[in-house]
C-alpha positions as CSV (number, residue, x, y, z in Angstrom):
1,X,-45.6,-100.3,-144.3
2,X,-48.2,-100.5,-141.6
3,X,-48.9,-104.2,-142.1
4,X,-45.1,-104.9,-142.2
5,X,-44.2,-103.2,-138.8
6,X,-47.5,-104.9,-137.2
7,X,-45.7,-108.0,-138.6
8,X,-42.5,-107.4,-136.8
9,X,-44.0,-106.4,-133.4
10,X,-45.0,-109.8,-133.6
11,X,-42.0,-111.2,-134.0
12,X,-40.7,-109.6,-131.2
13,X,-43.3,-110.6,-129.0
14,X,-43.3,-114.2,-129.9
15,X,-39.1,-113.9,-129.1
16,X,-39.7,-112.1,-125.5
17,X,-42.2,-115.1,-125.0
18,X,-39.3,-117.5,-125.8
19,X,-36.9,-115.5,-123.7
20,X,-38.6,-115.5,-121.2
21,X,-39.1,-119.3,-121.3
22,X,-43.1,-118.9,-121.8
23,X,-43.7,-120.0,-124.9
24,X,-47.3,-122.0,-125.2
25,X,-48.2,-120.4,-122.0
26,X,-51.4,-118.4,-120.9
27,X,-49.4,-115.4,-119.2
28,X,-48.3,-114.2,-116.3
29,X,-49.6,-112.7,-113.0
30,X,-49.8,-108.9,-113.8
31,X,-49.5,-105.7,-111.1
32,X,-47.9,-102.5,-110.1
33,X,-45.7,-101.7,-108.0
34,X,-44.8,-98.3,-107.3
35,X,-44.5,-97.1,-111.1
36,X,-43.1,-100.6,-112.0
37,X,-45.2,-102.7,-113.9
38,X,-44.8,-106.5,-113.0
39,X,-45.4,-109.5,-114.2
40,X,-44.5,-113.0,-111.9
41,X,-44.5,-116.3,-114.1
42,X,-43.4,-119.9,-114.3
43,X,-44.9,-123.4,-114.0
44,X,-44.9,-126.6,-111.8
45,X,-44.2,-129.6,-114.1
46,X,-43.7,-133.3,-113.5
47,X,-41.7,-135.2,-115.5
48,X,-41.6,-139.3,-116.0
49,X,-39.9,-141.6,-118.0
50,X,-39.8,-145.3,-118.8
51,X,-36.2,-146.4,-120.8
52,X,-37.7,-149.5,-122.3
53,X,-33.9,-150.7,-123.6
54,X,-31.3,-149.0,-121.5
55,X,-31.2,-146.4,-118.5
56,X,-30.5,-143.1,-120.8
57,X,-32.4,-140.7,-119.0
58,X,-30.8,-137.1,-117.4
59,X,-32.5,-134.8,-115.1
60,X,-35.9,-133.3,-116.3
61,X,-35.9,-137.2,-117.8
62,X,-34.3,-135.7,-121.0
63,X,-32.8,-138.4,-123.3
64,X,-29.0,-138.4,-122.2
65,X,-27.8,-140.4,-126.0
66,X,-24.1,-140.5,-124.6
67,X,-25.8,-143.1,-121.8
68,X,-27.0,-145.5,-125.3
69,X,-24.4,-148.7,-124.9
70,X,-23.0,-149.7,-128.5
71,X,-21.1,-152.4,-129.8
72,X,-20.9,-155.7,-127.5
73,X,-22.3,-153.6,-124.3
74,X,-25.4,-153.1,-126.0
75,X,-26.4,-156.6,-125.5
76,X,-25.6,-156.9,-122.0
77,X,-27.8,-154.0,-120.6
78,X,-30.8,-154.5,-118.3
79,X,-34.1,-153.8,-119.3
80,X,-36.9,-151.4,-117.7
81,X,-36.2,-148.3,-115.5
82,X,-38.6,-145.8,-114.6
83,X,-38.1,-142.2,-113.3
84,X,-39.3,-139.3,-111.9
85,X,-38.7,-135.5,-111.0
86,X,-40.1,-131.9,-111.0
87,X,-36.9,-130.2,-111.6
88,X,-37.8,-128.9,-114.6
89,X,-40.1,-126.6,-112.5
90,X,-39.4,-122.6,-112.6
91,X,-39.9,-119.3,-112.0
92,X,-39.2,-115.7,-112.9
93,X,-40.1,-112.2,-112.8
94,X,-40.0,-109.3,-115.3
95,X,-39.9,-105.3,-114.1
96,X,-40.5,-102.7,-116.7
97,X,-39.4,-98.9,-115.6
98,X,-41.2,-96.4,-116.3
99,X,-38.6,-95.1,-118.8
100,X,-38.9,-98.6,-120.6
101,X,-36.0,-100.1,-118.9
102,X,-37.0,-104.1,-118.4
103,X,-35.1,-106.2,-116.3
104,X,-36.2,-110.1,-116.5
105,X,-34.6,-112.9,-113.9
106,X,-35.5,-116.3,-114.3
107,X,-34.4,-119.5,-112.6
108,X,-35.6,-123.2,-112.2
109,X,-34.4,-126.3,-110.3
110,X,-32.6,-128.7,-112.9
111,X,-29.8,-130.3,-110.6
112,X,-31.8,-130.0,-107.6
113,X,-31.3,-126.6,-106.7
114,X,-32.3,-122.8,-108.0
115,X,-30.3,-122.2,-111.7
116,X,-29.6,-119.0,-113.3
117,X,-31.5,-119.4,-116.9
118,X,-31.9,-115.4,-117.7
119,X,-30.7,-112.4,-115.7
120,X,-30.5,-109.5,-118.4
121,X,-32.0,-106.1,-118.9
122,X,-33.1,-104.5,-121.6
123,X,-33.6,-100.7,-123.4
124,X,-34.5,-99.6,-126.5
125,X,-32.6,-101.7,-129.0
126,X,-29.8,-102.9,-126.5
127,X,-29.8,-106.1,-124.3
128,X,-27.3,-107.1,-121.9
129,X,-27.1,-110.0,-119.5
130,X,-27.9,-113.5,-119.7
131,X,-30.1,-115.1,-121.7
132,X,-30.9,-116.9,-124.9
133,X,-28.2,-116.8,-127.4
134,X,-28.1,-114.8,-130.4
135,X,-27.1,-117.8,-132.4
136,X,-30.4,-119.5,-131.9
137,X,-33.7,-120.0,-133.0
138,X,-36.8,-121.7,-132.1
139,X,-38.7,-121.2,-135.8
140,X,-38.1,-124.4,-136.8
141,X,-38.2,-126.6,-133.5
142,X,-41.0,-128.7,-133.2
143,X,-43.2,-129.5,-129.7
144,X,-41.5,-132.3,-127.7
145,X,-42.3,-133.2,-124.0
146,X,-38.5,-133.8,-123.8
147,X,-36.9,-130.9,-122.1
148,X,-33.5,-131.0,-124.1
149,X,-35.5,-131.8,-127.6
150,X,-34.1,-133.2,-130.6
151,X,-30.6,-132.6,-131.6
152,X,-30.0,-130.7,-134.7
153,X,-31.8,-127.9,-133.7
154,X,-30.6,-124.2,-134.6
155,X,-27.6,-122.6,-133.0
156,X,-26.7,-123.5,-129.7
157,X,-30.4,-123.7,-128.0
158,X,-29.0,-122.2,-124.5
159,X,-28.4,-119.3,-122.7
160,X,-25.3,-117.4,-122.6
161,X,-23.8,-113.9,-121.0
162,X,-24.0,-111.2,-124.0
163,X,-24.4,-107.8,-125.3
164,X,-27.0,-107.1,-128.1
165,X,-28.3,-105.0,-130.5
166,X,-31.6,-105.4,-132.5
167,X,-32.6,-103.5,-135.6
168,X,-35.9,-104.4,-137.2
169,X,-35.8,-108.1,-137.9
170,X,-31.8,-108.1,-137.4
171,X,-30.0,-108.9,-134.4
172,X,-26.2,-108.6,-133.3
173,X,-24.3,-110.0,-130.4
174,X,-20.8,-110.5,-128.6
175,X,-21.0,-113.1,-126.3
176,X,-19.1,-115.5,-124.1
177,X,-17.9,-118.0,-126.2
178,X,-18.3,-122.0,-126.0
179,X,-15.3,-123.6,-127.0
180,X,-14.2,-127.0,-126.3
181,X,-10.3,-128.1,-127.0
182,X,-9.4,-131.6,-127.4
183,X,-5.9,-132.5,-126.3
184,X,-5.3,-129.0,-124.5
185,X,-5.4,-130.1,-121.5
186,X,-6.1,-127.3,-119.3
187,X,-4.0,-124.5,-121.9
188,X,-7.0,-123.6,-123.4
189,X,-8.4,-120.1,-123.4
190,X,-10.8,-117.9,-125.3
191,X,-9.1,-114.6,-127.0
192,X,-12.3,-112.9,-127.6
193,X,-16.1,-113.2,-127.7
194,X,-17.6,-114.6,-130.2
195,X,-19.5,-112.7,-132.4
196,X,-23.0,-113.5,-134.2
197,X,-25.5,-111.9,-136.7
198,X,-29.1,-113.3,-137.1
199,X,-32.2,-112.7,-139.2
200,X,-35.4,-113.4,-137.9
201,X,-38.6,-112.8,-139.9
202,X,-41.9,-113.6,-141.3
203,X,-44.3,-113.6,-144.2
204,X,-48.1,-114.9,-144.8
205,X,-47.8,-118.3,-143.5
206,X,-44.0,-118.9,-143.4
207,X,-41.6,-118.0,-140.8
208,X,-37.5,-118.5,-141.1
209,X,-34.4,-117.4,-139.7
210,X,-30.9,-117.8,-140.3
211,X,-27.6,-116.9,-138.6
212,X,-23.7,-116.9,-138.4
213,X,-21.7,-117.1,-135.8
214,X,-17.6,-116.6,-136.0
215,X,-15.3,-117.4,-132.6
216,X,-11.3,-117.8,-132.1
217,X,-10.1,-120.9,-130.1
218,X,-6.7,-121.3,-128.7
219,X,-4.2,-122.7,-126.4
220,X,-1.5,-121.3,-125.1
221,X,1.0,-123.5,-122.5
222,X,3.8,-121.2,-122.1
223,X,6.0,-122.8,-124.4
224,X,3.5,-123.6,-126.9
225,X,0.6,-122.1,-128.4
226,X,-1.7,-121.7,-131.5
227,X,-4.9,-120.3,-132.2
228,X,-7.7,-120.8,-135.0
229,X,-10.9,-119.5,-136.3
230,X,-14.5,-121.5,-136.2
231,X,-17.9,-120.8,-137.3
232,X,-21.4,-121.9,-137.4
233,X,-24.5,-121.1,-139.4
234,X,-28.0,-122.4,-139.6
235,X,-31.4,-122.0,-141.6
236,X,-34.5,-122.6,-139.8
237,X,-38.2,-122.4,-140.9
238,X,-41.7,-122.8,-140.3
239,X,-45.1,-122.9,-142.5
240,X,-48.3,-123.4,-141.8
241,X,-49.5,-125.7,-144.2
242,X,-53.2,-125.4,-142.8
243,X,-54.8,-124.0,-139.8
244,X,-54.2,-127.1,-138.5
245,X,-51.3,-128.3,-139.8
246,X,-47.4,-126.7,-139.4
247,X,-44.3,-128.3,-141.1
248,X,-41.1,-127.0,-139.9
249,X,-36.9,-128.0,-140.0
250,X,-33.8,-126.9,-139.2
251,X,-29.9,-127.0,-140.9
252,X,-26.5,-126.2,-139.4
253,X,-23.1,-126.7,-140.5
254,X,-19.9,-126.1,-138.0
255,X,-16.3,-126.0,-138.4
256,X,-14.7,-125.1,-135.2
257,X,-17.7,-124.4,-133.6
258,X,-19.4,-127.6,-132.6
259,X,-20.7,-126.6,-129.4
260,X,-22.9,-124.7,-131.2
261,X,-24.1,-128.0,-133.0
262,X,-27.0,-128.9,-130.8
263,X,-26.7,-131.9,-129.2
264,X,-23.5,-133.2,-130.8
265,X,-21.6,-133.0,-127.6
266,X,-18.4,-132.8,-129.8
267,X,-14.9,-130.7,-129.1
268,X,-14.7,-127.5,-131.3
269,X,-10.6,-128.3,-132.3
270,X,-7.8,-130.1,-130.9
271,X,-4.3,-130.5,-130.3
272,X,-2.5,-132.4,-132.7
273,X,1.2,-133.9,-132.0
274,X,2.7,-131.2,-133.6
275,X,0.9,-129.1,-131.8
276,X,-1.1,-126.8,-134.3
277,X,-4.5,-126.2,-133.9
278,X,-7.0,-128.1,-136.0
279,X,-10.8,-127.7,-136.3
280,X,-13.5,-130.4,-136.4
281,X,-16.3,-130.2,-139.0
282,X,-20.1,-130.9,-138.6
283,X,-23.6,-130.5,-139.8
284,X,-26.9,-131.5,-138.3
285,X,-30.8,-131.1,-139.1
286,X,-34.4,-131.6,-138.0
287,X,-37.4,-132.1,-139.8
288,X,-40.9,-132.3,-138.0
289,X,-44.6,-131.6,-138.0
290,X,-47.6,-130.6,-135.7
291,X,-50.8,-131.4,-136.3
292,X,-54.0,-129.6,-134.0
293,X,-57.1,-131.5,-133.5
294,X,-59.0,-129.2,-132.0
295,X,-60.3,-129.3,-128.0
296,X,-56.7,-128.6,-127.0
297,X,-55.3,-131.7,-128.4
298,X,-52.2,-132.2,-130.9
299,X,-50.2,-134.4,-132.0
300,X,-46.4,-133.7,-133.1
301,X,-43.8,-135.8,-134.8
302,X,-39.9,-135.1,-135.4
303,X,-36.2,-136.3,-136.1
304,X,-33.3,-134.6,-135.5
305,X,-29.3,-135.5,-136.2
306,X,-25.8,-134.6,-135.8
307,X,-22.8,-135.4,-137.1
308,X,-19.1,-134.9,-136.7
309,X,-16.0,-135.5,-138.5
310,X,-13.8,-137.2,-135.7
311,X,-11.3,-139.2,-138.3
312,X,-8.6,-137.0,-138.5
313,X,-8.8,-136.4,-134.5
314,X,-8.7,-140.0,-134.2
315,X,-5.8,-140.6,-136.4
316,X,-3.8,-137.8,-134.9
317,X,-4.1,-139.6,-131.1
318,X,-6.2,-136.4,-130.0
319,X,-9.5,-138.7,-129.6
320,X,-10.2,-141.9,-129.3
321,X,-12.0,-144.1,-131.7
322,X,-15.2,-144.9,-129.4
323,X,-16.0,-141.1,-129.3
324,X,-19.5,-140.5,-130.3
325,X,-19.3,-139.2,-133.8
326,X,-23.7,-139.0,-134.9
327,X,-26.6,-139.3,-132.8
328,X,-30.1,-139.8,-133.9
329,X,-33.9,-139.4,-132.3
330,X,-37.5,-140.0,-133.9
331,X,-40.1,-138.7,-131.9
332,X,-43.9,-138.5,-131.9
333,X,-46.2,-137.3,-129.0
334,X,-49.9,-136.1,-127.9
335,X,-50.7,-132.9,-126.2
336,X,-53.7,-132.1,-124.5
337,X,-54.9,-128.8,-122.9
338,X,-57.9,-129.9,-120.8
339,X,-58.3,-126.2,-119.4
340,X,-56.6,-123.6,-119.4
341,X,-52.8,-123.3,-118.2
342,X,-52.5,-127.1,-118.0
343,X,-50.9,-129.3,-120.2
344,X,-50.5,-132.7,-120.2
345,X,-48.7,-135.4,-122.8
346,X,-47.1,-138.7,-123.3
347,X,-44.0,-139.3,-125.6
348,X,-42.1,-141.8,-127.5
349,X,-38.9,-141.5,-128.6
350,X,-36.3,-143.4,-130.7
351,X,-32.7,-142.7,-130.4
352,X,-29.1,-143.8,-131.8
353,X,-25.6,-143.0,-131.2
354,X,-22.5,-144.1,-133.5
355,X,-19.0,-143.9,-132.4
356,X,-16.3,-143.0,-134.6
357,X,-15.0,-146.7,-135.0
358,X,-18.6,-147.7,-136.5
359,X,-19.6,-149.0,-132.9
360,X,-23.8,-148.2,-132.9
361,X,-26.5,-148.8,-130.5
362,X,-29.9,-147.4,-129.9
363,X,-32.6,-147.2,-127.1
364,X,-35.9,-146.4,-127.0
365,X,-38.4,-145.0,-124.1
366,X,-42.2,-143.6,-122.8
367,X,-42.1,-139.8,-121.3
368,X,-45.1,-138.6,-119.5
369,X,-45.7,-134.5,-118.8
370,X,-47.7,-132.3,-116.8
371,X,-47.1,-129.1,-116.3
372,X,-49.8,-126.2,-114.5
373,X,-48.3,-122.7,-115.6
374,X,-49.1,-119.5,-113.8
């Protein structure tokens, strides 16, 4: 029993590290004030990218694989553009009461000014406030440079407003739902939160979670209105094949919930012309691995996809046929830890993107990192 709870404290650390956005950090500046005990953290980080085929990159230089041209355009697309930026950059703080009340806010700079990424508190078994959702997990992600990572991870990979309990290795939540209506216009509305339940949990050298999450979507225009039921689940795990060696993957399935399925940028439902309600389908994955080679230096390769079931949409009128049904990525990069607190790395990365009329296209580009945590 001993050696099981020792297990879960773990757990739970490693998950405040990742809500607090300090994963594969050293720590954070430590003190008291008054009978408060502190903690300041965060991290200065350049990003830089070089899109070798097309201009694909977002702020933080994170692939953007709705930019990849297909069909025809593909051909006609410059080559060779290079950027820069340090918006990625944050910082936060964390304030534990004496009573073992902790309140963490946390922002950073992506779209070139302060952003909100976690404002919650926490007590006992109950969290409220923003932060990471329930419906994700970061078991079975594996180490990119790139800040948005591969698609296909698990759950929705963000942060979102929410009330939740945790028991042991189980974790429940209401939360604002993400809902996107095709064809809606602007009738569309969400009727209640949505609701998740996720385990999270370890054993010798494997780690795993798995969740659900259920949401209603709707529309109502005054004169017309329908409503429908989505939902999302994933699997994720992790092993450690060696000491130096880690294989890990991911699986999701949606049906109605496809902002939930990472990086598929796809509408949850839409409109059809006789004005019912209809869902859209999809599933996604990763699969990666991470390799240490000692000295602070790794090495880390990973692919990751999504894809949606658009046909009916498309037939229907409610999309059109050069939506973005999959996307793609194959990744590989080198870390290295030359002392401690900073990293630095270099990237490359393959994507694709395939619209629902068969169109395709692909692009491929260099990232560089360094980031000096505190």
């Amino acid at each position: 029993m001993q050696s099981n709870n020792k297990l879960r404290l773990a757990i739970r650390a490693a998950a405040i590290a990742g809500a607090l956005g300090m994963a594969g950090q050293a720590g954070a500046v430590n003190f008291t004030a008054g009978d408060y005990e502190m903690a300041v953290y965060g991290y200065a980080r350049l990003n830089a990218s070089y899109d070798i085929d097309e201009d694909v990159s977002s702020s933080t230089r994170s692939f953007n694989y709705e930019a990849i041209n297909v069909g025809a355009a593909e051909d006609d697309e410059p080559t060779g553009y290079f950027g820069a930026d340090a918006v990625q950059s944050r910082i936060g703080v964390k304030a534990t009461s004496p009573e073992g009340v902790m309140v963490n806010v946390e922002g950073d700079f992506r779209g070139g000014n302060l952003r909100l990424r976690h404002a919650y508190g926490s007590y006992q078994n109950v969290l409220a406030g923003q932060t990471w959702s329930n419906y994700t997990s970061f078991v079975g992600n594996t180490s990119t440079l790139d800040f948005d990572s591969l698609p296909g991870l698990s759950g929705y990979q963000s942060r979102t407003a929410q009330v939740r309990y945790t028991t042991g290795a189980l974790s429940f939540s209401a939360e604002d739902p993400q809902n996107s209506i095709a064809n809606a216009g602007g009738a569309a509305k969400d009727g209640m939160p949505a609701f998740t339940a996720r385990l999270e949990d370890s054993s010798g050298g494997l780690s795993y979670s798995a969740a659900v999450l259920v949401q209603q979507l709707g529309y109502d225009t005054g004169t017309d209105d329908d409503s429908a039921f989505g939902f999302a689940t994933f699997v994720a795990a992790k092993m450690a094949v060696t000491d130096m060696i880690t294989v890990q993957g991911t699986l999701n399935y949606s049906d109605g919930a496809n902002s939930y399925l990472y990086r598929s940028g796809a509408d949850s439902a839409y409109v059809d012309a006789n004005g019912d309600l209809e869902t859209i389908s999809g599933y996604g994955g990763s699969i990666g691995a991470g390799i240490k080679l000692g000295g602070g230096r790794s090495i880390n390769i990973g692919y990751g996809m999504v894809e949606v079931d658009l046909d009916d949409a498309v037939d229907d009128g409610a999309l059109a046929a050069t939506e973005t049904e999959s996307v793609s990525a194959l990744m590989a990069n080198y870390q290295w830890t030359p002392v401690k607190n900073v990293m630095m790395g270099v990237e490359l990365q393959y994507g694709q993107r395939e619209t629902q009329n068969g169109d395709d296209g692909d692009a491929s580009r260099l990232l560089f990192a360094a980031q000096y945590n505190f």
